[in-house]
C-alpha positions in Angstrom: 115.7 119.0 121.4 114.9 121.3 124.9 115.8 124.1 125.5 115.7 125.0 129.5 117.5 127.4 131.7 120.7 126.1 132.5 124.3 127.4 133.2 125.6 127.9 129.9 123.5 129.9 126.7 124.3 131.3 123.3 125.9 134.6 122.9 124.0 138.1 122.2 122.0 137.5 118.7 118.3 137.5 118.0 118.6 133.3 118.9 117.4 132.6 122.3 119.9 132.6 125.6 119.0 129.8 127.4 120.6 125.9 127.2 119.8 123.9 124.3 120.1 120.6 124.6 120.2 118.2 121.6 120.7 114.0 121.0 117.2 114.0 122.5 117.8 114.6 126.5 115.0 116.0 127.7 115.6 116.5 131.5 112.5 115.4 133.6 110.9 116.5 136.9 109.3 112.9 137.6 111.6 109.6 138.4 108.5 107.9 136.7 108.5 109.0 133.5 112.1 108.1 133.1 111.0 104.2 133.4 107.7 104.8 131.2 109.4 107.2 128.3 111.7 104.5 127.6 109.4 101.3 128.0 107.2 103.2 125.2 110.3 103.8 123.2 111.4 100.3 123.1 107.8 98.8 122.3 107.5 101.5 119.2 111.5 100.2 117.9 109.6 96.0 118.2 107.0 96.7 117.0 108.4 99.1 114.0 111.4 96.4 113.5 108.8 93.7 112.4 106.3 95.4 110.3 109.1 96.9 108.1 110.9 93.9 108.3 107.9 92.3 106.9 107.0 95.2 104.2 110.3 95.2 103.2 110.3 91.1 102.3 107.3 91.5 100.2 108.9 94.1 98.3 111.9 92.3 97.7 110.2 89.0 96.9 107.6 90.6 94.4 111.0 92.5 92.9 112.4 88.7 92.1 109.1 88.3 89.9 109.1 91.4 88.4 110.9 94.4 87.4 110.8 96.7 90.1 108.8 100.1 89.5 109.3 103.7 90.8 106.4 103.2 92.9 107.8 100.2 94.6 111.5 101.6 94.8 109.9 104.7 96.7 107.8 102.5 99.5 110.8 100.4 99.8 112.6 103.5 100.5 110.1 104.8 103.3 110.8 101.4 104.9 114.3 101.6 104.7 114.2 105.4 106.3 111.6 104.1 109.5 114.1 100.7 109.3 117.0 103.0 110.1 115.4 105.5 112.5 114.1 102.5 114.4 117.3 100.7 114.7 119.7 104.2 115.4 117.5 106.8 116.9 115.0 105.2 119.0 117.8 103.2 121.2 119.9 106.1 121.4 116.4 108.5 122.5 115.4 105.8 124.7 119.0 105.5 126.9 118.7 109.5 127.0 115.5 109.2 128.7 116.5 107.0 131.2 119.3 107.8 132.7 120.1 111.5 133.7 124.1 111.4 132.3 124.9 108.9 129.7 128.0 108.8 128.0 127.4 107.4 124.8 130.3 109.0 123.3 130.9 112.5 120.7 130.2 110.7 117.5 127.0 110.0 118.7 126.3 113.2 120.9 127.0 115.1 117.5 124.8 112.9 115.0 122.1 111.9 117.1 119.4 115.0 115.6 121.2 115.0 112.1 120.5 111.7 111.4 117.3 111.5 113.0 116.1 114.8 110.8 118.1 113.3 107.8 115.8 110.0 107.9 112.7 111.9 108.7 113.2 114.6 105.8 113.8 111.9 103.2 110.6 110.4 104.6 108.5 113.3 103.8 110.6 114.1 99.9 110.4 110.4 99.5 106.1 110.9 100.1 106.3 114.1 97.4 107.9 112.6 94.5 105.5 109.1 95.3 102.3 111.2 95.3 103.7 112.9 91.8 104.4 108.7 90.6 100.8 108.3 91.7 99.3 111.1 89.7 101.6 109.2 86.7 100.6 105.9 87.0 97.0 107.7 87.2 96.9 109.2 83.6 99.4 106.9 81.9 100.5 103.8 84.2 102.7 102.7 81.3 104.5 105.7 81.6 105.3 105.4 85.1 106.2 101.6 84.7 108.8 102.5 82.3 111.1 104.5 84.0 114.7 102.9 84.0 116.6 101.8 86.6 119.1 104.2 86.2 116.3 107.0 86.8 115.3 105.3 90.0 118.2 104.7 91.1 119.4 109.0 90.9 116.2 109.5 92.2 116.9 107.8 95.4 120.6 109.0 96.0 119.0 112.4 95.7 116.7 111.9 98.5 119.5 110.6 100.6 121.8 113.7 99.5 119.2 116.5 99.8 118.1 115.1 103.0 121.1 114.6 104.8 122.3 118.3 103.4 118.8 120.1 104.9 119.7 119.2 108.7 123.7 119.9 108.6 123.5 123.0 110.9 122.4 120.8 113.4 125.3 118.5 113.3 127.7 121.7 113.1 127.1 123.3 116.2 126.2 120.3 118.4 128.6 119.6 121.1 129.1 117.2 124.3 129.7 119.4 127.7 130.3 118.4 131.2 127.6 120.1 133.0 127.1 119.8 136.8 129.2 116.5 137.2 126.3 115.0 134.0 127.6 114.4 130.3 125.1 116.0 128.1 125.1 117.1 124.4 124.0 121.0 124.0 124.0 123.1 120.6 127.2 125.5 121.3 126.4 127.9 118.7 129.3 130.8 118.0 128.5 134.6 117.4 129.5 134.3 113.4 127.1 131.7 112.7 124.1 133.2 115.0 122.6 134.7 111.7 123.1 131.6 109.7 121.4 130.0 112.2 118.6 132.3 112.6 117.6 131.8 109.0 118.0 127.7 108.7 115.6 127.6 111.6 113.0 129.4 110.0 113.7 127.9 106.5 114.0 124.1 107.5 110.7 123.4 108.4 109.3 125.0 105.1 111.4 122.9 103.3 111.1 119.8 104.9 107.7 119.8 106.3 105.6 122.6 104.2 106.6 122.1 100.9 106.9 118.6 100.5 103.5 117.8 102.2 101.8 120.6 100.2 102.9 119.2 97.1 101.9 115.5 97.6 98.6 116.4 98.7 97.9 118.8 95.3 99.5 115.4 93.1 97.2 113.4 95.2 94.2 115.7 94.8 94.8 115.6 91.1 95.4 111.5 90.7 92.3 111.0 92.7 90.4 112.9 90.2 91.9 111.3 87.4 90.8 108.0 88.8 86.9 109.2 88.9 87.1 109.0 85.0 85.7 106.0 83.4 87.3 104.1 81.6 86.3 102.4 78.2 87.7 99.4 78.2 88.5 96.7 80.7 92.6 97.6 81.0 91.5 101.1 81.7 89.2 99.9 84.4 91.5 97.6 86.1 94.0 100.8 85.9 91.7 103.0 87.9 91.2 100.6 90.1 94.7 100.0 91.2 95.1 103.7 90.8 92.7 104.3 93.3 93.7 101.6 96.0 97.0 103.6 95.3 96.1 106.9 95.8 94.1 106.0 99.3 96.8 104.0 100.2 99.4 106.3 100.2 97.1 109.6 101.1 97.0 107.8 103.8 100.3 107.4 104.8 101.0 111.0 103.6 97.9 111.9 106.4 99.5 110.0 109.5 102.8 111.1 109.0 101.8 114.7 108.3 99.7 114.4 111.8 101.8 112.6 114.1 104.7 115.0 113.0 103.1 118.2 113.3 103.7 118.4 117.2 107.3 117.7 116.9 107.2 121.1 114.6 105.0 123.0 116.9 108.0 122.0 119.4 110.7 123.4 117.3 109.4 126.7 116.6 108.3 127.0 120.4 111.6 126.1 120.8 113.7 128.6 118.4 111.3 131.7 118.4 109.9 132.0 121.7 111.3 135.4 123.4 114.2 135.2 126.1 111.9 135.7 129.0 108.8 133.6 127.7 107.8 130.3 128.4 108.9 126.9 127.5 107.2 124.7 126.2 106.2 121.6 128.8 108.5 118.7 129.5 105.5 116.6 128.7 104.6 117.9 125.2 108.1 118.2 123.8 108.4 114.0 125.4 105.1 113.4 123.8 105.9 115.0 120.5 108.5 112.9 120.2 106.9 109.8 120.7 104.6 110.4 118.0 107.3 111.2 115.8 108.6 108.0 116.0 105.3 105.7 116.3 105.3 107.2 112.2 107.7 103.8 111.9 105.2 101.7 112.8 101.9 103.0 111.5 103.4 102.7 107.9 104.0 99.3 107.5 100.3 98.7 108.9 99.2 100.8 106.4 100.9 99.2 103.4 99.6 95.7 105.2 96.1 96.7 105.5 94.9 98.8 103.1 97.3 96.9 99.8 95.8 93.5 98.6 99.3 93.2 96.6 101.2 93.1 99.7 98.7 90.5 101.7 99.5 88.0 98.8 102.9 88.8 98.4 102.7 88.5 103.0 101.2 85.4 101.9 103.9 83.7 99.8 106.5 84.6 101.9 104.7 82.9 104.7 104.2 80.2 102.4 107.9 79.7 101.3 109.2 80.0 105.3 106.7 77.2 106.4 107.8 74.6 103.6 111.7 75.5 104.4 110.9 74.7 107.7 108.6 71.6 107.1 111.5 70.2 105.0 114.0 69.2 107.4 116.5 66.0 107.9 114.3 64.3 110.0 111.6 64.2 107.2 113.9 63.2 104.5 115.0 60.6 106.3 111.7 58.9 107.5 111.0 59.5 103.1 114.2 57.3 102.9 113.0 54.8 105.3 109.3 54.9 103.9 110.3 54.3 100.5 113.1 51.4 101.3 109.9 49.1 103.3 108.1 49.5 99.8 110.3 48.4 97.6 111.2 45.4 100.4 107.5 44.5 100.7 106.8 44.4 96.9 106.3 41.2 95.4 109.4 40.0 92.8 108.8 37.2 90.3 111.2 34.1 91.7 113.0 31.3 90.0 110.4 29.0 91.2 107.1 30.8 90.5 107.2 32.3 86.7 105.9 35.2 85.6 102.2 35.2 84.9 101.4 36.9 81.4 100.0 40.1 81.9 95.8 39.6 80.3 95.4 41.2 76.8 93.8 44.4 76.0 90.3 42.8 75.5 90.8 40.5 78.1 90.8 44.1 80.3 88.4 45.5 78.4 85.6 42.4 78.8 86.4 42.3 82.5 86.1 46.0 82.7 82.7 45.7 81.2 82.0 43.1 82.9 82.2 44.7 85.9 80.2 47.7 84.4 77.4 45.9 83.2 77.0 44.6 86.9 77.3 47.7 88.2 74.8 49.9 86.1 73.3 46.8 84.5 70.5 46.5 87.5 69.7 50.4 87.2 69.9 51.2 83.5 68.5 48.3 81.7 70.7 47.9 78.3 67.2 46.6 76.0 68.8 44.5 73.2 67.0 46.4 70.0 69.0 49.2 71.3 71.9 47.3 71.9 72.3 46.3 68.4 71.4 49.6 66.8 73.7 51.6 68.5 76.2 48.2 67.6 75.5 49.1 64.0 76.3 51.9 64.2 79.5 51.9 65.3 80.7 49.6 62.7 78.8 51.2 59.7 81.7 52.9 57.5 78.8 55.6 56.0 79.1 57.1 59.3 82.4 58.9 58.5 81.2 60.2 55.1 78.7 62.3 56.8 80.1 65.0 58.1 77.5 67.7 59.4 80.7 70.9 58.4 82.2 69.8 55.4 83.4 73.4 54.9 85.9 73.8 57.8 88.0 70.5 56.1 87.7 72.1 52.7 89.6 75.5 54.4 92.1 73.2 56.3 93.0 71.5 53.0 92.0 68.3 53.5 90.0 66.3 51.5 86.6 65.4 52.5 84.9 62.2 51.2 81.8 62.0 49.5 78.7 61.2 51.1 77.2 58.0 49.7 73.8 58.3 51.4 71.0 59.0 49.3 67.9 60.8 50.9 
């Protein structure tokens, strides 16, 4: 959202007079950047499309194995929020950028910020209540693997609920006008709601940005130091190991987020607090901001890719199972079919005329098979015949099964051992 000096403004309050324009329209000085902006825009909603695509089918696979957690439910979450943004937001930004009047209609003139907010603050509550899972799993990880899906499942719909509550000023007072022959969406906001609106835009970014991000850092701090402890057995050293990759893996995500966001806020309250007769803030930075807010969508899911050995294998079987559906096609079952009709053609049958030939007894086998030993091995291990007939012997002396070196472990099994004839 801009906010430029234009025809219409606000009415006396202690908001700003000038045009503020919402859905994203950013009017720009250079013909350029209109072809540039939106080039950016649609490699960011690619490029986002097929990393989440890809998280998202790990997460889903590995849920068929097992159960699913509160840990995964929350990632798979974040990917459906960047999913969303990337497949409702970006297009919509994108078309705003390159044309100067685009009519894409009042529903989506009056949603385009809510819902782009709404995805974006349950990104950041989504990030809170996973780094407070983390600093669970942590201390007890069977605690945090027992959660029910019920839990999980009212945990999620009160993301969605809080978040899409949060940003509902925004959709209130955004409407589409007719300005200088162009179709753009400005907030229109009325003189009863100017101090309603005075106090959401200084409480929304504590609640969405400040608090959230202040408290997944503080659980983050505290599982980190809760994975230094050693462990004294080998489960509680494989826990803190996974902990760890954890804890890095979503501080991580918790970091980009938090940075490529933070311009997007600076923005705003340039926006929304700057006096009447003071500067705006430059077309480029308030374009550029807004970029970065959305690249978030794809620096996630190469995050989770990267720095998560759990999703490279699960990557890895999904890969797997797409190849073999793919190698398996009618073309190879048929050649099977073909292949397996030539054997049983070229395999010899016993005819009327030519009777069967009786298969050679077991020591028939047996001679020829050490037959064929003996002239194998027979040139380089010489068989002496002493030895020959000792080790003859003893094979067919019956003394040999009454000594038995553990006698004991028959007595506990119950059976009966026999008595050793041999005398010493």
């Amino acid at each position: 959202m801009e906010k430029l000096q234009g025809n219409f403004s606000t009415t006396n309050s202690s908001l700003p007079k000038p045009t503020l324009y919402a859905g994203g329209f950013v009017p720009l000085d250079l013909d350029e950047w209109t072809l540039i902006i939106p080039i950016f825009l649609i490699l960011i909603c690619l490029l986002g499309l097929v990393g989440n695509v890809c998280v998202i089918a790990v997460l889903l696979h590995n849920a068929r194995k097992a159960n699913p957690s509160l840990m995964h439910s929350l990632i798979l979450n974040l990917n459906i929020s960047d999913l969303l943004l990337l497949m409702f937001s970006v297009p919509f930004r994108a078309a705003a950028y390159s044309r100067s009047s685009l009519n894409l209609g009042w529903f989506v003139c009056k949603t385009s910020d809510w819902f782009t907010h709404t995805c974006l603050s349950a990104k950041s509550i989504t990030i809170a209540i996973a780094a407070r899972a983390c600093f669970m799993y942590a201390s007890n990880p069977s605690k945090q693997v027992n959660i029910g899906h019920l839990t999980i499942f009212a945990v999620l719909v009160c993301i969605w609920l809080v978040a899409a509550v949060l940003p509902l000023p925004e959709w209130f007072f955004t409407d589409a006008r007719q300005v200088d022959s162009s179709f753009i969406c400005l907030m229109n906001i009325p003189a009863q709601a100017q101090e309603m609106m005075a106090i959401f835009v200084k409480l929304y970014p504590i609640f969405v940005y400040c608090i959230p991000f202040t408290l997944a850092f503080f659980n983050f701090w505290r599982a980190y130091g809760q994975c230094q402890r050693r462990g004294t057995k080998t489960q509680n050293l494989r826990n803190q190991i996974r902990s760890r990759r954890l804890t890095l893996m979503l501080l991580s995500v918790t970091v980009s987020f938090c940075i490529l966001w933070l311009p997007e806020w600076v923005s705003w309250l340039w926006i929304w607090h700057k006096p009447v007769s003071g500067p705006s803030p430059p077309q480029a930075f308030v374009t550029l901001a807004q970029i970065l807010m959305f690249s978030t969508s794809c620096v996630n899911p190469l995050i989770f890719l990267v720095m998560s050995e759990d999703f490279k294998e699960g990557f890895k079987d999904v890969w797997k199972r797409l190849t073999s559906k793919k190698s398996l096609n009618g073309n190879d079952i048929q050649d099977q079919g073909a292949l397996n009709s030539e054997v049983i053609a070229e395999s010899p049958c016993p005819g009327p005329e030519s009777p069967e030939q009786p298969e050679p007894t077991d020591g028939k086998v047996e001679q020829s098979n050490s037959q064929n030993f003996g002239s194998q091995d027979s040139k380089e291990n010489p068989v002496f015949p002493d030895v020959e007939q000792f080790w003859h012997g003893r094979e067919l002396d019956p003394s040999e099964q009454n000594n038995d070196p553990i006698p004991w472990e028959h007595e506990e099994q119950g059976t009966e051992v026999p008595k050793s004839d041999t005398k010493l």
